[in-house]
SEKE-264750 format. One record per residue (C-alpha): residue number from 1; residue in one letter; x, y, z. Coordinates in nm, 2 decimals, decimal comma. Layout:
BEGIN
R   n res      u      v      w
R NUM   a      X      Y      Z
...
This chain:
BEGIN
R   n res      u      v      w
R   1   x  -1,27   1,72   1,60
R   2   x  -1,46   1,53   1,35
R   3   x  -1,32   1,27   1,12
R   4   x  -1,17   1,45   0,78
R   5   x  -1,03   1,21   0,56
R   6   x  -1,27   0,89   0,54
R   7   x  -1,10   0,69   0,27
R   8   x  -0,86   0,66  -0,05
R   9   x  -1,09   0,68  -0,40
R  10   x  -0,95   0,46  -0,64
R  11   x  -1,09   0,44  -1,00
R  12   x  -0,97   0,38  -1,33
R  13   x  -1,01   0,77  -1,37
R  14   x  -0,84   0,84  -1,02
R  15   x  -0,53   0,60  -1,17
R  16   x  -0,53   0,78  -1,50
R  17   x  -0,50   1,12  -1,31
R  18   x  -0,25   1,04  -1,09
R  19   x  -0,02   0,90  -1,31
R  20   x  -0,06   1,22  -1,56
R  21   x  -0,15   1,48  -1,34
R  22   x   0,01   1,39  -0,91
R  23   x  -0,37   1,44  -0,81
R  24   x  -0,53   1,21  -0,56
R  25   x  -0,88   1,16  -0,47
R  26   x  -1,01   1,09  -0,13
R  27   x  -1,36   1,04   0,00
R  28   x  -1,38   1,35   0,30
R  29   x  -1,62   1,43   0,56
R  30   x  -1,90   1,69   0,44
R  31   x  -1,87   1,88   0,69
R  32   x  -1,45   1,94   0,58
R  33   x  -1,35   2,26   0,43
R  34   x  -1,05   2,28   0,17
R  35   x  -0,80   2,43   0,40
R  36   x  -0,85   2,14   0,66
R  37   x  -0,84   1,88   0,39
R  38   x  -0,50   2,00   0,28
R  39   x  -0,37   1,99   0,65
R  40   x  -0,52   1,65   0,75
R  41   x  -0,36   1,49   0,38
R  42   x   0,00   1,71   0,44
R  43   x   0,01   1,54   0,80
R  44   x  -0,09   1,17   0,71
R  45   x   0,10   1,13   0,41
R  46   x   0,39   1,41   0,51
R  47   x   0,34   1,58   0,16
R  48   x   0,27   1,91   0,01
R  49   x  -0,04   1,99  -0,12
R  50   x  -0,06   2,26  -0,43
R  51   x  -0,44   2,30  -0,47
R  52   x  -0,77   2,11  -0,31
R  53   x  -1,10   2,07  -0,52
R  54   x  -1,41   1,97  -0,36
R  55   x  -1,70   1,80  -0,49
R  56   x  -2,04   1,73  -0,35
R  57   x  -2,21   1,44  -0,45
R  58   x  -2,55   1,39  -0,40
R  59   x  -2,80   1,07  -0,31
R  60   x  -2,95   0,89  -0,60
R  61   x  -3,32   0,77  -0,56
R  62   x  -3,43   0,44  -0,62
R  63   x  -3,69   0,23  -0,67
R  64   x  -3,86  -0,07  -0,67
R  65   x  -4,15  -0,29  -0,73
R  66   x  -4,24  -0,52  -0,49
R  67   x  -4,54  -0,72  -0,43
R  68   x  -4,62  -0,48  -0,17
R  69   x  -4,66  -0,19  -0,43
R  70   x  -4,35   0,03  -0,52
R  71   x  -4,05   0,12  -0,26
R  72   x  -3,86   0,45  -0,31
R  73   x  -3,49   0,49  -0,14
R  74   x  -3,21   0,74  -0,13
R  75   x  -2,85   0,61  -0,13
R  76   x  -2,66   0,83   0,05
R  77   x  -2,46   1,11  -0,13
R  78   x  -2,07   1,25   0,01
R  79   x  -1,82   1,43  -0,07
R  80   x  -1,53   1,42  -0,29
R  81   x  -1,17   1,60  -0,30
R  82   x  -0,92   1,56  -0,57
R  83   x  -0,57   1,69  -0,42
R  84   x  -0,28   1,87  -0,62
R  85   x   0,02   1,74  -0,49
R  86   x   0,40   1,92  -0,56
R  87   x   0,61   1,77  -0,86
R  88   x   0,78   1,44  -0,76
R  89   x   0,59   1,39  -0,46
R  90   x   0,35   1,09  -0,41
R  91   x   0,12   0,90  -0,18
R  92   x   0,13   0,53  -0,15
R  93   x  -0,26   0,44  -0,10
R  94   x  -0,20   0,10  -0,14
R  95   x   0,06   0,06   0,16
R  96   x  -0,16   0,33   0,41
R  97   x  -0,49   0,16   0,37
């Protein structure tokens, strides 16, 4: 079995949501559906999740200009979930990573 959760997102906006809102945000495997993101976060962290949004992020293209002439790139895209956690439950991300 593949890999699900990758690693903890923190932001400014991911700290703003989680204190107003008990949502996390984790970078997950692409390949992860909702269900098996709830199970893989209820297992780790031995909470309950409410609800699981999923957001795909894709590669931005870059480029520059060398002597050589101009170089294009992609950086690589992945995938997002924000978690829903129960009222008065929370994760430490600070003390798991």
């Amino acid at each position: 079995m593949h890999q699900i959760l990758i690693r903890p997102l923190i932001t400014e906006k991911m700290s703003d949501l989680t204190a107003e809102h008990q949502q996390y945000g984790f970078i997950v495997n692409p390949k992860a559906n909702k269900i098996e993101i709830a199970k893989a976060i209820e297992s780790k962290f031995n909470v309950h999740v409410e609800a699981v949004k999923t957001i795909n992020r894709e590669g931005k293209v870059k480029t520059q200009f060398r002597k050589s002439g101009r170089f294009s790139g992609k950086s690589s895209g992945f995938k997002k979930a924000i978690v829903t956690l129960r009222e008065g439950e929370t994760i430490d991300l600070f003390e798991e990573v």
